[in-house]
C-alpha positions as CSV (number, residue, x, y, z in Angstrom):
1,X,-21.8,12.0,-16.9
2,X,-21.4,8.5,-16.1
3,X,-22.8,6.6,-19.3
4,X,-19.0,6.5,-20.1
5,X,-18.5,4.1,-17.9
6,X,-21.3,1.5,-18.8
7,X,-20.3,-1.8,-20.5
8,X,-17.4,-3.8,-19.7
9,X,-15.0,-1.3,-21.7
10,X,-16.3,1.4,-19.7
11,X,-15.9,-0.2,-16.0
12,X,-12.3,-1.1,-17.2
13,X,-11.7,2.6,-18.3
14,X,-12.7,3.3,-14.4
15,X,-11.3,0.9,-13.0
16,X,-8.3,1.7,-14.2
17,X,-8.3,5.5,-13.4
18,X,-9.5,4.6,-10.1
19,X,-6.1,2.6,-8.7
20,X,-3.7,4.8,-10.6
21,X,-5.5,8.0,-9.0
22,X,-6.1,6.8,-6.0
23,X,-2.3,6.2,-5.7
24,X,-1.3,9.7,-6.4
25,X,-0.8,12.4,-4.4
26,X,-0.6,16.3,-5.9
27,X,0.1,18.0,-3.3
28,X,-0.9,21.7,-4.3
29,X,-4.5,20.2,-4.6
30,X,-4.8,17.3,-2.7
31,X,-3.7,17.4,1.0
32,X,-5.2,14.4,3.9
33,X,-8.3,13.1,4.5
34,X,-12.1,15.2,3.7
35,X,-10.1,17.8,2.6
36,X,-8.5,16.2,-0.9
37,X,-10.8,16.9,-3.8
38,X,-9.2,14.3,-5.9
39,X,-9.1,12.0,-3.8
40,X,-13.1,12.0,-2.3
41,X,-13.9,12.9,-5.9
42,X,-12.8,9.3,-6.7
43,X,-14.6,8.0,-3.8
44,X,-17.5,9.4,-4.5
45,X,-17.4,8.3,-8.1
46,X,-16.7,4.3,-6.9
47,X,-19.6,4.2,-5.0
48,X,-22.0,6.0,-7.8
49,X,-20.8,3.3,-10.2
50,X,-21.1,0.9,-8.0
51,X,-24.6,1.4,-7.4
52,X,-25.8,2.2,-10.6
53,X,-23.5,-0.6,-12.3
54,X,-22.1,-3.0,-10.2
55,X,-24.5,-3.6,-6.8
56,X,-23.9,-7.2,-6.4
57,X,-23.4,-9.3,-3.3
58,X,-19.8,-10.3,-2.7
59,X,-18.0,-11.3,0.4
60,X,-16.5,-7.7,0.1
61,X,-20.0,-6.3,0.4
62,X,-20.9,-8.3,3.7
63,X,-17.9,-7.8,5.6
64,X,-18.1,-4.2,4.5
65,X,-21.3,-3.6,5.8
66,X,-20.2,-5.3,8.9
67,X,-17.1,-3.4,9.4
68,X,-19.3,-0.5,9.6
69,X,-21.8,-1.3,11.4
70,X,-19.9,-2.6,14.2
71,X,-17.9,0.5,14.0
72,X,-20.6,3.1,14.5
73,X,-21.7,0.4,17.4
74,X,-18.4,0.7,19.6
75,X,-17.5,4.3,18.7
76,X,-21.3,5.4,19.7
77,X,-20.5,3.9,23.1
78,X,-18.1,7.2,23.6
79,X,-20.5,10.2,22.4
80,X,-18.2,12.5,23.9
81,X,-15.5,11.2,21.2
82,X,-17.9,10.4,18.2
83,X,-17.4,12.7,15.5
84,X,-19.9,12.5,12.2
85,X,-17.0,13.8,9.8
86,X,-14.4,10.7,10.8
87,X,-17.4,8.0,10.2
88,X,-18.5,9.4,7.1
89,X,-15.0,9.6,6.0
90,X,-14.9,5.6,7.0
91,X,-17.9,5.1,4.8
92,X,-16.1,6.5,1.9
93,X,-13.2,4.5,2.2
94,X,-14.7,1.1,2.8
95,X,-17.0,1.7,-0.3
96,X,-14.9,2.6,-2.6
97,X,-12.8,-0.2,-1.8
98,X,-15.6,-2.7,-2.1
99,X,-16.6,-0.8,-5.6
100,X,-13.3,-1.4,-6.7
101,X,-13.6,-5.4,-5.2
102,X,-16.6,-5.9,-7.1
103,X,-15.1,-4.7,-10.1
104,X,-12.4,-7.0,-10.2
105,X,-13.4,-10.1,-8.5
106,X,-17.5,-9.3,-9.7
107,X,-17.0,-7.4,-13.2
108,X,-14.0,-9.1,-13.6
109,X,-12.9,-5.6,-15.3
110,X,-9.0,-6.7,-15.7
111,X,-6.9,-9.4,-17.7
112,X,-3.3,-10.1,-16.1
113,X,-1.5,-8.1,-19.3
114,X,-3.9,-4.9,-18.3
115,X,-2.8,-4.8,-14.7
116,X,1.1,-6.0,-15.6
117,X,0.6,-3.0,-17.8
118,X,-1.1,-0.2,-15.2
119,X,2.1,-1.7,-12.8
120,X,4.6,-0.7,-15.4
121,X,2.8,2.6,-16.3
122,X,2.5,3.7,-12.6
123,X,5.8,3.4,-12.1
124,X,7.3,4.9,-14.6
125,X,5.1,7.6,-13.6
126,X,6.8,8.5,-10.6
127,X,9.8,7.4,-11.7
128,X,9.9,10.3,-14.3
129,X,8.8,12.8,-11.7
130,X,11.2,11.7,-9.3
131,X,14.1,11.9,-11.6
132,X,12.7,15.6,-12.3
133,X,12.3,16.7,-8.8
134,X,16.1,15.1,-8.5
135,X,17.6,17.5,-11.0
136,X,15.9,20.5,-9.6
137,X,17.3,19.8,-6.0
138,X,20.5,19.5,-7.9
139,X,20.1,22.7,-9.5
140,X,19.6,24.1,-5.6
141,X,15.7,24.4,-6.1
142,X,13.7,23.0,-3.1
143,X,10.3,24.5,-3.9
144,X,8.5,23.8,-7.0
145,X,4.7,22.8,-6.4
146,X,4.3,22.2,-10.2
147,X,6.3,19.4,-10.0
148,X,4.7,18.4,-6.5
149,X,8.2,20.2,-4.4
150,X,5.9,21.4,-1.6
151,X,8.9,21.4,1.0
152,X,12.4,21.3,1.1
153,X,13.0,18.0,2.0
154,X,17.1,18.6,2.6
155,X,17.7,14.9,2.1
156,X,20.1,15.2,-0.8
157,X,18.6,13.6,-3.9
158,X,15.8,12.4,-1.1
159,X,11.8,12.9,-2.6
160,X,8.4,12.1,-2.5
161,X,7.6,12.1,-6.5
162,X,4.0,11.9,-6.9
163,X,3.1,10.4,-3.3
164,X,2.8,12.8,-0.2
165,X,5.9,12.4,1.5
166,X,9.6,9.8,0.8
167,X,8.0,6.7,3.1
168,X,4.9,6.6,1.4
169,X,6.7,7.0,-2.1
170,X,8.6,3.8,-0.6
171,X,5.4,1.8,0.5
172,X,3.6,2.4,-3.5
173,X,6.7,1.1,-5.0
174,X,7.2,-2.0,-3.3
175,X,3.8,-2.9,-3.8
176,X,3.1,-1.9,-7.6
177,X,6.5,-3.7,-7.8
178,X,5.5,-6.9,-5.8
179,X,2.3,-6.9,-8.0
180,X,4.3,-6.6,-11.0
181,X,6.7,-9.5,-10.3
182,X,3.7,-11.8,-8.9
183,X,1.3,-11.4,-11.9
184,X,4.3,-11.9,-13.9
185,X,5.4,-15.1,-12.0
186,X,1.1,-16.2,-12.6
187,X,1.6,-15.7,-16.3
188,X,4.2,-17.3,-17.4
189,X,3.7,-20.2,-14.6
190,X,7.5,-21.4,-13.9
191,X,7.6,-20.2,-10.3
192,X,9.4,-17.1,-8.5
193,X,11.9,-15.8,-10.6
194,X,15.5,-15.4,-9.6
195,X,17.5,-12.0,-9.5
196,X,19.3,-12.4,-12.5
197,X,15.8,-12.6,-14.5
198,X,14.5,-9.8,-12.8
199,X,17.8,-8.6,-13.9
200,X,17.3,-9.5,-17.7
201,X,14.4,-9.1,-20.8
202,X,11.5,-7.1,-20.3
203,X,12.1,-7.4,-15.8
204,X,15.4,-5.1,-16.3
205,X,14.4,-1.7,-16.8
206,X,11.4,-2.4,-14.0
207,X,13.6,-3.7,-12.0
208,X,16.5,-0.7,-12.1
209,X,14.1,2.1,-12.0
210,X,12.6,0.7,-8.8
211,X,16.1,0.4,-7.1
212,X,16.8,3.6,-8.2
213,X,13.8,5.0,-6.5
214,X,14.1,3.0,-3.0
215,X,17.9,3.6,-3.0
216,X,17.7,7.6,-4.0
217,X,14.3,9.0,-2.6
218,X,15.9,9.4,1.1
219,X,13.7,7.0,2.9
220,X,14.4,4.7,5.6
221,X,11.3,3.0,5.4
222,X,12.5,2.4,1.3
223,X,15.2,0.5,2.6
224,X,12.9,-1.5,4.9
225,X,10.8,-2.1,2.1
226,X,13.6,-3.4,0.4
227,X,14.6,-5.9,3.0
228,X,11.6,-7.2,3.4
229,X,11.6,-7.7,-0.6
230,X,15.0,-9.8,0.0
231,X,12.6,-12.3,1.6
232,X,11.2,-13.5,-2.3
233,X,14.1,-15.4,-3.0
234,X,14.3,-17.7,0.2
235,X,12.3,-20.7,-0.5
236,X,12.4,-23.9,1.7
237,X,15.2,-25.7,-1.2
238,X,17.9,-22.8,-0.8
239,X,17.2,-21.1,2.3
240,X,20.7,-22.3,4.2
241,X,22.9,-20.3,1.5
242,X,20.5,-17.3,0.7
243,X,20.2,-15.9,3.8
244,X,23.6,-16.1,4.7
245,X,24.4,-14.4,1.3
246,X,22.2,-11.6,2.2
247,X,23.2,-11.4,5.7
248,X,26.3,-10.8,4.1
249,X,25.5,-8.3,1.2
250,X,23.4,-6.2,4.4
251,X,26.8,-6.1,6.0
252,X,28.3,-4.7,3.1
253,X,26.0,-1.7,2.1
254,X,26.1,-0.9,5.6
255,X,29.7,-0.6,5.2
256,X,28.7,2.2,2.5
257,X,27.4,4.9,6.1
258,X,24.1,5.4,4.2
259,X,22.2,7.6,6.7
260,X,18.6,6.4,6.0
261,X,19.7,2.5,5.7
262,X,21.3,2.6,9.4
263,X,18.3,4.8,11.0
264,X,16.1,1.6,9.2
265,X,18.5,-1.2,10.3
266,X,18.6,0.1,14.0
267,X,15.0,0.6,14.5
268,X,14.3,-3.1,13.0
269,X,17.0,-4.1,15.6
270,X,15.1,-2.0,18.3
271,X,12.0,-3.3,17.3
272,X,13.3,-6.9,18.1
273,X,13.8,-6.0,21.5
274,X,10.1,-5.4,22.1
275,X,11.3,-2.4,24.0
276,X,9.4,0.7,22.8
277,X,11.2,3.4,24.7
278,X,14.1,2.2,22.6
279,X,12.4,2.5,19.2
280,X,11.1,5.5,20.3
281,X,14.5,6.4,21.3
282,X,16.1,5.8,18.2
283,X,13.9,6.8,15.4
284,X,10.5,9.4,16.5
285,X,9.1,9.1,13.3
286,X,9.0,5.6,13.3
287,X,8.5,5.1,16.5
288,X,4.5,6.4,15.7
289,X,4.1,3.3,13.4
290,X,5.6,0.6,15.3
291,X,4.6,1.3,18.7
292,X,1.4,-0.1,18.2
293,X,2.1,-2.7,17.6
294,X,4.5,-3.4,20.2
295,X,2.0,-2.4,22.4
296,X,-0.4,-4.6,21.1
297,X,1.2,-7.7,21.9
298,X,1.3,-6.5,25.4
299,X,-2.4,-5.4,26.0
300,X,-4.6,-5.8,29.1
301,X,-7.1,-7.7,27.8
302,X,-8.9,-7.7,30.8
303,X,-10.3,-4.4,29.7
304,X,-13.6,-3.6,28.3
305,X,-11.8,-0.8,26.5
306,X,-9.4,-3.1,24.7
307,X,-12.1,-5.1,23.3
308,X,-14.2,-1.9,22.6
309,X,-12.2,0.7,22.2
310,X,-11.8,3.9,23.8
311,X,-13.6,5.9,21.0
312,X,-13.2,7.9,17.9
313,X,-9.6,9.8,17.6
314,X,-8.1,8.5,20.8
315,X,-5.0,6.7,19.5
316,X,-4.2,10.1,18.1
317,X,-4.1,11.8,21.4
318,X,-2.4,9.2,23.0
319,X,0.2,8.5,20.0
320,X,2.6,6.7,22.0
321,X,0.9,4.3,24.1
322,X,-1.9,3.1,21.5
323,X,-2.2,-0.4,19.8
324,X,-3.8,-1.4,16.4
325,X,-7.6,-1.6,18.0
326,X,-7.0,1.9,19.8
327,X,-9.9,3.3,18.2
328,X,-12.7,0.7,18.2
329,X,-11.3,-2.3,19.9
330,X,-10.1,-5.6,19.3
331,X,-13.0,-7.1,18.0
332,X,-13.2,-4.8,14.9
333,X,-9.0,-5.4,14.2
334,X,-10.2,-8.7,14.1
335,X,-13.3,-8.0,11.5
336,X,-10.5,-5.9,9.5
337,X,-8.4,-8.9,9.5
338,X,-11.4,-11.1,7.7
339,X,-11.8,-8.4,5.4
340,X,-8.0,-8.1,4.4
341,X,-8.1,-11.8,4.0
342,X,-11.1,-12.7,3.1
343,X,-10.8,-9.9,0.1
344,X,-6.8,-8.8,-0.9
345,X,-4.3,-11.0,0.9
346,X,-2.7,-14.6,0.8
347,X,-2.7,-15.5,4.5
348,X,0.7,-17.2,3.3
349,X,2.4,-15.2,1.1
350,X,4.9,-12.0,1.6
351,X,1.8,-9.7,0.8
352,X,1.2,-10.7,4.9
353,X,4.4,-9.5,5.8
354,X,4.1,-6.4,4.2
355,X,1.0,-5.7,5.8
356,X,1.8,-6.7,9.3
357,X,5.4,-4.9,8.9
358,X,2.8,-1.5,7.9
359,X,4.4,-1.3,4.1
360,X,1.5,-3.0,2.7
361,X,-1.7,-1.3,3.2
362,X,-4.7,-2.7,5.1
363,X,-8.0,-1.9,6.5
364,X,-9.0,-0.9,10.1
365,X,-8.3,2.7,10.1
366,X,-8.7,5.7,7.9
367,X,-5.6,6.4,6.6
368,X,-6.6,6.5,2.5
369,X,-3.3,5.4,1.4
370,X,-3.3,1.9,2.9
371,X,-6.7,1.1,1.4
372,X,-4.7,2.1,-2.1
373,X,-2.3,-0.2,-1.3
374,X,-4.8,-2.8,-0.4
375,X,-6.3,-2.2,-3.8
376,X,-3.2,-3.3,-5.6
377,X,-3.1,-6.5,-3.4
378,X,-6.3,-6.9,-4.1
379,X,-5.5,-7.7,-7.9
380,X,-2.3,-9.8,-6.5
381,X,-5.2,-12.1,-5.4
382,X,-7.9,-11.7,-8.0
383,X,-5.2,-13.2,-10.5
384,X,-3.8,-15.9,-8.1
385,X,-6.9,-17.8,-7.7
386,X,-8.0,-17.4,-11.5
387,X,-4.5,-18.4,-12.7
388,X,-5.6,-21.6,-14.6
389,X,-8.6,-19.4,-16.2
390,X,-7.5,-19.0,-19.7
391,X,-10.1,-15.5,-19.7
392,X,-8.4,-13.5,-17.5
393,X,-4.8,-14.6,-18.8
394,X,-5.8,-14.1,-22.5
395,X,-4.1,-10.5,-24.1
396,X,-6.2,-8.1,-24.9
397,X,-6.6,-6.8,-29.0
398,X,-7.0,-3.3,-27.9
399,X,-5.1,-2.0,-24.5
400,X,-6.1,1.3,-23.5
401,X,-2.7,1.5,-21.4
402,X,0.2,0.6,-23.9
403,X,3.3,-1.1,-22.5
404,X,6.0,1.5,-21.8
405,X,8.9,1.1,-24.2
406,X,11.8,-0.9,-22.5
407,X,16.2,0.0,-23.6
C-alpha cells in the first residue's frame, strides 16, 4: 500500500498530506492523543515510510533518539508514575516529526512555490469552513458535527473551523501565515514586506481572510497571536515611530470593548507582573499555559526533582504550580531546546517568540499539535538556509496543489 509513495513524486505526495492532515482536527472522529485515528494513522504511516524510504542519519535522527532515551531514563526513576501508553505515544510523535525532517531537509521533498502553495491551500481551507460554521451560528444552529460544530461555543461568530477548539484555530493560522509571508519574503529576496504589500497583489486576499479569522473566531489567544505578529514590521531603522504607531492603533481597538482582545491584553499585562496568582486571577484558561512558565523562572534548582523531573503526568496533577521541565526535568527542556533549534527554528527570528510565548509549537511534551506547528517552522527553516539554491526556488511544471484563485 505504500509503493505510491516511492520516488521523489511519491514522498512529495506524502509529505504533503502529512502537514496538511496533521493540522486538522475532525472532531466527530478525531478527539486527543492515542485515541485519534487520523491522527496516529499519520504517525504511523511517517515512520513506515521513513524506514522503508527515507532511514538516513540527520541531526533530527540523533537528537531524536536522544530525546527519547533520556526520557525513558528520568521518567523510569518514578515507576510508580511511568505509564507505557504516554511513552509510546512520545515515540510516535518524535518520529513522525523526524520522518517529516528527513523529508524536507534529507529528501528535500518541497520547492518554496509547493509549500507557498500548501500555506495558501490550508488556509483557505479553514477559512471556508469557518465562514460555514459562522452562518450556521447565525442561522441559531450551534451543533452540527458535519461541519466539525461539536459544541456550542456561545461566542457570537466565535469558532474552531477545522482545529479542535478557537485558540488552537488561532495558533495554525499565525503560523501557516508567518510561513506564508517568510517563504514569500525568501523568494522574491527584497526583505520583509511592509503592510501595504501584504495589503496589495497576490498578499491581499491571504492577508484579509487571515484577519478575518483572528478577528472573528472568538479567541483571545487570536488577538495575542496577532500582537505578537505586529512585531514583523519593527526593524532596527524605524523602530522609534512603529511602535509608537502601534501602541497607538492597540489603544484604539481597545477603544472598540472587544471582549476577547481585553481578556488577552490584561493577561499579557498580568503576565508582566511575574505574579501568577494574578494571571490566574484574571484569565483560568490561560492561566494553565503561562504559569509555567512563570514558575519556571522561579525554580529551586537545588532540587534533584527540577533537574529530573518528578515523573510521567505530574504537571497535570499539579496544573498550577508546574514549570516547562515538570515532567522529566530540566535537563530534557534543555535537549528539546537543541532539537527545536537545531531542526525548525531561527534562534533570532520571531518564529522564537512564538514558541517561547506558546503560539508556535515546539517539542518537550506530548501535546500533538505543537509538533504540527513545529512542522510548518520546520519548512520556515528548510527554505531560509537554501535560499541562494536555485533547486529548491525553481517552480515546478506540474503542482499537485494548484494556487487558489485570488479576487
Amino acid at each position: 500500500m505504500f509503493d505510491i509513495f516511492k520516488g521523489q513524486k511519491g514522498l512529495t505526495l506524502f509529505a504533503t498530506i502529512l502537514i496538511i492532515f496533521y493540522g486538522i482536527y475532525y472532531m466527530p472522529v478525531d478527539s486527543f492523543g492515542m485515541n485519534a485515528p487520523i491522527k496516529m494513522t499519520l504517525m504511523v504511516s511517517s515512520i513506515v515510510v521513513m524506514f522503508f524510504y527515507s532511514f538516513k542519519a540527520s541531526k533530527a535522527v540523533l537528537i531524536g533518539v536522544i530525546y527519547l532515551l533520556y526520557q525513558y531514563i528520568v521518567a523510569s526513576f518514578h515507576p510508580e508514575s511511568f505509564r507505557w501508553s504516554t511513552y509510546i505515544y512520545s515515540i510516535l510523535l518524535v518520529l513522525t516529526y523526524v520522518s517529516f525532517y528527513n523529508l524536507i531537509f534529507i529528501e528535500k521533498v518541497f520547492t518554496i512555490d509547493h509549500f507557498i502553495n500548501i500555506c495558501k491551500w490550508f488556509m483557505m481551507l479553514y477559512f471556508v469552513v469557518c465562514i460555514i460554521q459562522q452562518v450556521l451560528t447565525l442561522m441559531g444552529i450551534g451543533y452540527f458535527p458535519l461541519f466539525n460544530m461539536m459544541t456550542n461555543l456561545d461566542r457570537g461568530l466565535g469558532c474552531q473551523s477545522l482545529s479542535m477548539e478557537p485558540s488552537t484555530f488561532g495558533r495554525f493560522m499565525l503560523v501557516f501565515y508567518y510561513a506564508y509571508i517568510k517563504c514569500c519574503e525568501y523568494k522574491r529576496d527584497e526583505g520583509p514586506f511592509t503592510l501595504s504589500e501584504l495589503f496589495s497583489g497576490e498578499h491581499k486576499w491571504v492577508t484579509i481572510r487571515f484577519l478575518w479569522m483572528m478577528l472573528t473566531m472568538g479567541s483571545g489567544t487570536a488577538f495575542v497571536c496577532l500582537i505578537l505578529f505586529s512585531l514583523y514590521f519593527v526593524r532596527w531603522h524605524n523602530w522609534y515611530y512603529i511602535i509608537p504607531m502601534l501602541i497607538i492603533c492597540y489603544g484604539l481597538i481597545q477603544e472598540l470593548g472587544i471582549e476577547q482582545l481585553d481578556r488577552a491584553t490584561s493577561t499579557i499585562e498580568a503576565t508582566t507582573t511575574f505574579d501568577k496568582d494574578a494571571v490566574i486571577e484574571n484569565d483560568g484558561s490561560a492561566s494553565a499555559r503561562i504559569t509555567p512558565l512563570l514558575n519556571s523562572l522561579t525554580a529551586d534548582f537545588t532540587k534533584k526533582e527540577t533537574w529530573f523531573g518528578y515523573g510521567i503526568d505530574s504537571g497535570i496533577k499539579d496544573k498550577y504550580n508546574r514549570t516547562m521541565f515538570h515532567d522529566y526535568g530540566f535537563i530534557h527542556y534543555i535537549i528539546s531546546l537543541i532539537l527545536c533549534f537545531s531542526c525548525a527554528y531561527n534562534f533570532w527570528s520571531l518564529g522564537t517568540i512564538f514558541m517561547f510565548a506558546g503560539v508556535g509549537g515546539g517539542a518537550g511534551g506530548n501535546v500533538q499539535y505543537l509538533w504540527a506547528l513545529m512542522m510548518v517552522m520546520t519548512c520556515v527553516k528548510y527554505f531560509y538556509k537554501n535560499r541562494y539554491n536555485p533547486e529548491i526556488y525553481e517552480e515546478e511544471e506540474v503542482s499537485p496543489l494548484p494556487t487558489p484563485v485570488e479576487r
